[in-house]
C-alpha positions, 0 to 999 in steps of 0.5 A, a space after each residue: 540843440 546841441 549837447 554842451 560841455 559841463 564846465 570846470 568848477 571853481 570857487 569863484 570866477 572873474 569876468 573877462 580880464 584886460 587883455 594887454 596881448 589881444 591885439 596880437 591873439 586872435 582869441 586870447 580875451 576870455 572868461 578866466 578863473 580866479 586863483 589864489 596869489 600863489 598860484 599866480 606865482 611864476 618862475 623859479 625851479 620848474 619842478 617845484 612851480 609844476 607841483 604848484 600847478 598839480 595841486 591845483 590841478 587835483 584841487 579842481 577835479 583833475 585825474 591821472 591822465 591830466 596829471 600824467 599829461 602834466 608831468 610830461 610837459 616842460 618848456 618849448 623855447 620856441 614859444 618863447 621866442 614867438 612871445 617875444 618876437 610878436 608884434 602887434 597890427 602895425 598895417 592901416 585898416 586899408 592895408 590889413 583888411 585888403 589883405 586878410 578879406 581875400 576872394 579865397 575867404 570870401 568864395 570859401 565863406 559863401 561855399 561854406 555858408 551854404 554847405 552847413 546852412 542848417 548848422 548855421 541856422 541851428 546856431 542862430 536860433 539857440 544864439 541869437 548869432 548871425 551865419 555870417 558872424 561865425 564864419 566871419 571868425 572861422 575864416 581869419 582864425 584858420 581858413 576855415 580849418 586849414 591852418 591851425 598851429 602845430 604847437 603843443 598846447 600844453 607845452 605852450 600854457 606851461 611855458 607862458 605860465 611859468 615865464 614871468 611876463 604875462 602869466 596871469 595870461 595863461 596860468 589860469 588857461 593850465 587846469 582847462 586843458 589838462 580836464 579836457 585831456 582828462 576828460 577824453 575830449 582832446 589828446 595830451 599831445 593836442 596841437 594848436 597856437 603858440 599861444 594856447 588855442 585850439 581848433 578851427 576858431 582859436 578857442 582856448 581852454 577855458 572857453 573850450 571847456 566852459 562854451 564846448 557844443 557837440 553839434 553833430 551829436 556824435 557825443 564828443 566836442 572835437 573843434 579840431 574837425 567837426 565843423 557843426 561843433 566848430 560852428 556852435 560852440 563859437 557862437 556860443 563863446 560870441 553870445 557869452 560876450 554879451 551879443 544881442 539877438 538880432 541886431 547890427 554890427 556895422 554898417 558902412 556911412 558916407 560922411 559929409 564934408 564937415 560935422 562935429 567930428 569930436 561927436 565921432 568915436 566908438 564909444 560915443 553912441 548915438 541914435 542913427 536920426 542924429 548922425 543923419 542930421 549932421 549929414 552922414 547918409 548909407 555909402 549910395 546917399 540915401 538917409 539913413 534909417 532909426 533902427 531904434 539903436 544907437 551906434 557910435 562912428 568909426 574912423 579907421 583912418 580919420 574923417 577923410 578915411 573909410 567911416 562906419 556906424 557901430 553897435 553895440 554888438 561891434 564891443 563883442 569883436 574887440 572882446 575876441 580881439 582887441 587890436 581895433 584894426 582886427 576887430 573893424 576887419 573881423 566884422 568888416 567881413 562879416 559884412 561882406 558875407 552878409 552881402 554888403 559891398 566892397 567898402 570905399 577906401 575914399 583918399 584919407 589923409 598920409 599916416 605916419 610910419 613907425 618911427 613917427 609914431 615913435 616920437 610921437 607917442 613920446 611927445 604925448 607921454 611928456 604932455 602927461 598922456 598914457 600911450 602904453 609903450 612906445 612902440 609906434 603902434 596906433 593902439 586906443 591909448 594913443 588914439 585917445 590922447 590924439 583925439 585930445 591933443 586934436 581937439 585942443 589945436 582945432 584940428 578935426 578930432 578923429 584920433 588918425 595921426 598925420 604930419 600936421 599934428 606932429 608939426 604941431 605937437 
């Protein structure tokens, strides 16, 4: 059992909050701490926002090597331009997935599997977190290490914090770090992602902090290169998203050729004897079996597309990432890691490209619905107010927007 890190106390804590950017962060949808309403103030004189930042800092404990670290830190303009240049997952389920779920990852998921079995195991037993699941995150966050961003965290939290359009994003993020780096546990000049995260698994600060296992028990947590602490503390950050032991994911369906498709959706869970009925069987025809759950039925790409059961333990992936694409890839993966086949892709129906999208969010906003910004993405707004509009023109409601439903809009 590894060595955990004592977290930053606070006089309150708030639950995870809504992500608005984790479609396009991979680990950006954490356990925050609550601040008073003038610490959540941005912009303005820099100087005077950073003493802002110092006092909270002391209030929370932090000593003379945070508040050197923070003294020296100042606005990179670079992160900026990524904040504003990001676009969310504009690729379909097929294109992201056969893209990200590489022979390199797979091989390398495998090797890495077994070179660090009894690490994984450890963390199975304490976390009730399957292998596959952890390294699953591992590979799409950096390639198992390799890629972990050369920005200066720091700079990057105190510029987003300060910048006034997602602060409540990173402002909370600022006091983590500069404990950690006055605790020794990661340098003042710690490198990372544009947007805040470190080491092989994307961890931000808070979770760093609040989640960190010292795996090999060289009595430091050091995510950037120790593999054992890269492996226990991200499965502990999976568990503190409500994982359950022992249970599924996904599980990949074979659908019939016609059902209730408005009973389809994530959400909508149903115990698998159900969906059985209604003709839905395992990707090779046999019945599918009651595990005693229930799960609810993804179509990525609409009813002619790939399908999958998912669980509740499915909920966790859009908690690390909220983009649904990213998510059904992340455990998609996981699958294939575990040993499931390679997912048939079926022939689902053409899509509609960005400019579509574009209009036909429009029209769905003039109808009354909330697509969030037009911005030809299919994020869950815009799938819901499809599954409505589909279900009151008679079309199979499978929220995946095609030309015939923007004809008929």
């Amino acid at each position: 059992m590894g060595t955990h890190l004592q977290p930053l106390e606070y006089p309150s804590r708030k639950q995870p909050i809504g992500r608005l950017c984790c479609k396009i962060l991979p680990a950006l949808c954490l356990i925050t701490t609550a601040l008073p309403a003038a610490a959540q103030q941005c912009g303005g004189d820099f100087n005077a926002w950073k003493q802002g930042v110092s006092a909270e800092a002391t209030a929370a404990g932090v000593g003379a090597v945070g508040h050197e670290a923070l003294s020296a830190s100042g606005i990179d303009d670079k992160v900026l331009a990524r904040d504003r240049a990001q676009s969310v997952f504009s690729q379909t389920f097929i294109q992201f997935s056969n893209r990200m779920i590489s022979a390199y990852r797979l091989k390398q998921g495998a090797a890495n599997l077994n070179k660090y079995a009894d690490v994984f195991a450890n963390a199975e037993r304490e976390f009730g977190v399957q292998p596959a699941v952890i390294a699953a995150f591992w590979a799409l966050e950096t390639d198992f290490g390799a890629v972990q961003g050369d920005f200066h965290t720091l700079n990057a939290l105190v510029t987003l914090s300060h910048d006034c359009r997602r602060p409540q994003l990173f402002r909370p993020q600022i006091v983590p770090l500069l404990t950690l780096i006055d605790r020794g546990v990661v340098p003042a000049d710690v490198k990372g992602a544009w947007a805040g995260e470190i080491g092989q698994t994307q961890i931000l600060p808070s979770d760093y902090l609040a989640r960190g296992v010292d795996g090999d028990g060289d009595g430091l947590v050091d995510l950037r290169n120790s593999a054992p602490d890269v492996i226990m503390t991200t499965a502990n950050k999976i568990l503190s998203r409500g994982w359950k032991r022992d249970q599924p994911w996904i599980a990949e369906v074979r659908l019939p050729d016609d059902m209730p498709w408005d009973q389809t959706g994530r959400t909508n869970k149903l115990p698998p004897a159900q969906w059985a009925q209604w003709g839905v069987t395992n990707p090779d025809g046999t019945p599918l079996v009651d595990n005693g759950l229930k799960a609810g039925l993804a179509l990525p790409m609409g009813h002619k597309g790939p399908a999958f059961l998912t669980y509740d333990n499915f909920d966790v992936y859009l908690e690390w990432n909220q983009s649904f694409t990213y998510a059904l890839t992340a455990a998609n993966l996981a699958a294939r890691l575990a040993g499931a086949p390679q997912f048939d892709p079926r022939n689902p129906e053409p899509g509609l490209n960005g400019d579509q999208m574009r209009v036909l969010q429009t029209k769905l906003e003039a109808k009354g619905y909330d697509v969030g910004t037009v911005d030809g993405i299919l994020g869950t707004n815009t799938r819901e107010a499809i599954r409505k509009e589909q279900m009151r023109l008679a079309l199979p409601v499978d929220g995946w927007p095609t030309p015939e439903l923007l004809a008929k809009l």
